[in-house]
N, C-alpha and C positions, 0 to 999 in steps of 0.2 A: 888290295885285291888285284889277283893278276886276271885283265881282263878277257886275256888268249882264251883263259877257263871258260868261257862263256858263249856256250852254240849261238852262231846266228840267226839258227831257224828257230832256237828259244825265242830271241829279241825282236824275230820276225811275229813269231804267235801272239804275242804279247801286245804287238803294237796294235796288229788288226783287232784282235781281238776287244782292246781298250776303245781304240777307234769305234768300231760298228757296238759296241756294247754288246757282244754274245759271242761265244765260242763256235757257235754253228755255220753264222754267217761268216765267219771268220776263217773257217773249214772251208766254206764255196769257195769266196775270192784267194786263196792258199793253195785251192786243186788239193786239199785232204782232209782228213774225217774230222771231227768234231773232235773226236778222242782222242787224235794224236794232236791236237791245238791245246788240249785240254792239259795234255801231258807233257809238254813241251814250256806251258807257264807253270806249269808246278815244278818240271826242270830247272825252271828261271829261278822263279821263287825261293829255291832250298838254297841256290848258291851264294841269292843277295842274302837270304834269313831274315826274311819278311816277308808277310801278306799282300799282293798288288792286288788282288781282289776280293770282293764279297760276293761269296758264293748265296743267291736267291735262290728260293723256288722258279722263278720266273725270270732268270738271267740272271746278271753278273754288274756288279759295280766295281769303280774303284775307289780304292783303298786310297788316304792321302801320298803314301809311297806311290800307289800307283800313279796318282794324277801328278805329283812334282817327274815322274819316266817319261810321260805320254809324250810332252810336245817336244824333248829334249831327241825321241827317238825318232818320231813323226818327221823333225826336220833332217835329221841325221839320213834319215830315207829318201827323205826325198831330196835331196844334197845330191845324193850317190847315184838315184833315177837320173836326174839331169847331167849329172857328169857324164853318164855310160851315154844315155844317149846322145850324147856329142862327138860321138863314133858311126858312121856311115860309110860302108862301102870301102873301110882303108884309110878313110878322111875324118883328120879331126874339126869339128868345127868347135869356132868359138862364139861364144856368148859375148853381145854387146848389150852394154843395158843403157837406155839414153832417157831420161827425162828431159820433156818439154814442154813449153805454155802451151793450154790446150789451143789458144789460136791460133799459133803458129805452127805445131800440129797439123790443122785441117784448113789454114789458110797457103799453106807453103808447100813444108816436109811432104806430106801424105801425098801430094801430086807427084815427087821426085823421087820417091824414095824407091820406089820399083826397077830405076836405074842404079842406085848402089847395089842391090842387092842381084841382080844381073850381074854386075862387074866384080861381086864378090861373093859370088853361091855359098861361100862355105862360111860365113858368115851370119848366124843366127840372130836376128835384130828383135829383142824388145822393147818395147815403148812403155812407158808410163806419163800419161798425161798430166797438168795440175794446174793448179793458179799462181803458180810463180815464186812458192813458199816450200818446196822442197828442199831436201838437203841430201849433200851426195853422197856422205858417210852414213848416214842411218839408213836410207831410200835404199843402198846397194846400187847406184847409180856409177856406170864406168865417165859418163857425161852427161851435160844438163847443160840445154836450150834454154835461155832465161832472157828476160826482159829487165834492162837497169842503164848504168852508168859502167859496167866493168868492173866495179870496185869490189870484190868480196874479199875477205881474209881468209888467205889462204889456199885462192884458187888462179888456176891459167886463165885467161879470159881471150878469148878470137872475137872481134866486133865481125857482125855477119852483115849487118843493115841496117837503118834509123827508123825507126816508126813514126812515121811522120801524123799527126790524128787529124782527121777532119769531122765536121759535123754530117749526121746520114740520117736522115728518117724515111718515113713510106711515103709513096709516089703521091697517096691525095694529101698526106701534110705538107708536103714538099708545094704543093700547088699554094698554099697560103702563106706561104711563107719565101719575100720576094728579096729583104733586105737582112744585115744581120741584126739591127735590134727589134727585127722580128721577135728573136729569140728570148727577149728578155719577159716576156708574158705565155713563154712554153713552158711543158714540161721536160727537165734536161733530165736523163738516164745518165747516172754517173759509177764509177769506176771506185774501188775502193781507195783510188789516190785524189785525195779531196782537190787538189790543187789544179786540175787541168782545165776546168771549166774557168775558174778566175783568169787564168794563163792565158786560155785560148779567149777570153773576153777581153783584156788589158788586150793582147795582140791587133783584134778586132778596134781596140778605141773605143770599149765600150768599158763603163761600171759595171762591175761583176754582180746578177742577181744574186736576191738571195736564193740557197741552196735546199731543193724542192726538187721532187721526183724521185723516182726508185734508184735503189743502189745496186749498185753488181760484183761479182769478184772476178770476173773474167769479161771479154770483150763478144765473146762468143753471145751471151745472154745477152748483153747490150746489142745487139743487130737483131737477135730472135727478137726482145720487145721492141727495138725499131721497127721494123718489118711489119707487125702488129699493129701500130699505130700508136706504142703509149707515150710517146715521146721523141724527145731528139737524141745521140747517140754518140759519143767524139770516141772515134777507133780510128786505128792504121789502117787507111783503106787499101793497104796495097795487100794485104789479108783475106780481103774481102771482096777482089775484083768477079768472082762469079756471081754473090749476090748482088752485086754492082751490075753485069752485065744481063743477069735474068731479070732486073729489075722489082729483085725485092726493095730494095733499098736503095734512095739516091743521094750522091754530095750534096749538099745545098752550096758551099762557099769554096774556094780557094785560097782561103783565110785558113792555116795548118798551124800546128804547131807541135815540138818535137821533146819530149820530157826525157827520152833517152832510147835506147838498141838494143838487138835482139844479139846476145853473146853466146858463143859456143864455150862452155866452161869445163873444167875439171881439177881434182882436186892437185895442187903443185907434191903431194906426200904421194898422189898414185903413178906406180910405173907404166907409161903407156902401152898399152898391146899393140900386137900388130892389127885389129880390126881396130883400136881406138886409134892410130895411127890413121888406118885409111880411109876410115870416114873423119876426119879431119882434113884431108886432104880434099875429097871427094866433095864437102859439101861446100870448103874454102874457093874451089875450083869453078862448082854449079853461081856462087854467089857471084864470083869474080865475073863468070860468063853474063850473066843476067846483067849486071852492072857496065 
């Protein structure tokens, strides 16, 4: 099928149409009548030769032709939305897409990041936040903020910083608790990596309790239930210096311990852009400065 044959204001009616489930509505957000929406999927329709809908008393379904079009078209659309709009004023901008641990996120990035995009206006920055278990080929990720050792197959790794973890609970637990095998009769909030609590124990000189208390998959929720009271909390306090400093949350020890870093990644098969270039630069620079 040559697909030239094929109006685009057909594949337009159609989509909305699918979309909103009724030709009418479909007519508003189009700026035209019902009737030419109506005539426009029957345009469609003759030249696939088949059915995309079931015509009701009461609206309009689809057809299985129709629903294997819908999301094939939906995205095709809104592909083409986001391209154009990447046109302002003469200037092209580009899309950056960065995945990052949400603690690092709203412990770090989020205070700085208003200077990259000052130094680079035409630079359109998405974030997508997570717990450290993204990926950069499915996610559509151009980079990815991650917490590890470096090591992934198949990708560049930038070491940004160590995340050093210490112990943090709320101010009136914090008052009962004077030495560290205090801890070994608390409740410890632990992190989906079993191992840091034994870690930061052995480090301590202490035998590792047994493992009690709630779990988490980000560090974030472990300071929110710190804070609360329900427990003690081993995160990278340098994350967390504002609830540090509003005094949700206090160190208890200077007893840290360091399971691995915050890596600026991407994949070694992707060609670098000129925004993935300069925030590379840009956040390699901010680190270097703070260091």
């Amino acid at each position: 099928m040559e697909f030239s044959r094929i109006p685009l204001n057909a594949l337009r009616a159609f989509e909305a149409s699918a979309r909103l489930q009724s030709f009418t509505r479909a007519g508003l957000e189009l700026r035209v009548s019902q009737t030419a929406v109506s005539h426009q999927v029957k345009v469609l329709e003759k030249i696939l030769q088949v059915s995309l809908f079931k015509r009701q008393p009461r609206g309009v379904s689809l057809t299985d032709e129709g629903q294997a079009l819908l999301p094939v078209l939906s995205d095709a659309f809104r592909r083409m939305s986001d391209a154009l709009s990447r046109f302002e004023d003469g200037n092209f901008r580009e899309v950056l897409t960065i995945g990052v641990v949400s603690s690092f996120a709203n412990g770090w990035l989020l205070n700085r990041l208003g200077d990259f995009s000052s130094l680079h206006p035409h630079v359109d920055i998405r974030l997508k936040t997570n717990n450290n278990r993204a990926d950069l080929l499915t996610d559509g990720l151009d980079c990815f903020i991650r917490f590890g050792d470096g090591s992934w197959h198949g990708t560049e790794a930038i070491r940004l910083f160590g995340a050093r973890l210490f112990p943090v609970c709320a101010p009136d637990l914090a008052k009962e608790i004077c030495e560290p095998p205090d801890l070994l009769e608390r409740p410890l909030l632990r992190s989906y990596r079993l191992n840091e609590w034994a870690l930061w124990f052995q480090t301590a000189g202490l035998p590792s309790p047994r493992s009690r208390g709630w779990m988490f998959d980000n560090s974030l929720a472990i300071v929110d239930a710190a804070a609360k009271g329900a427990g003690v909390g081993l995160v990278p306090v340098r994350l967390f210096e504002r609830d540090l400093a509003e005094g949700r949350i206090v160190q208890l020890f200077d007893i840290g311990i360091e399971t691995g870093s915050y890596w600026l990644t991407w994949l070694k098969s992707r060609q670098e852009t000129t925004a993935m270039q300069a925030f590379r630069s840009w956040i390699t620079n901010q680190v270097a400065a703070e260091t």
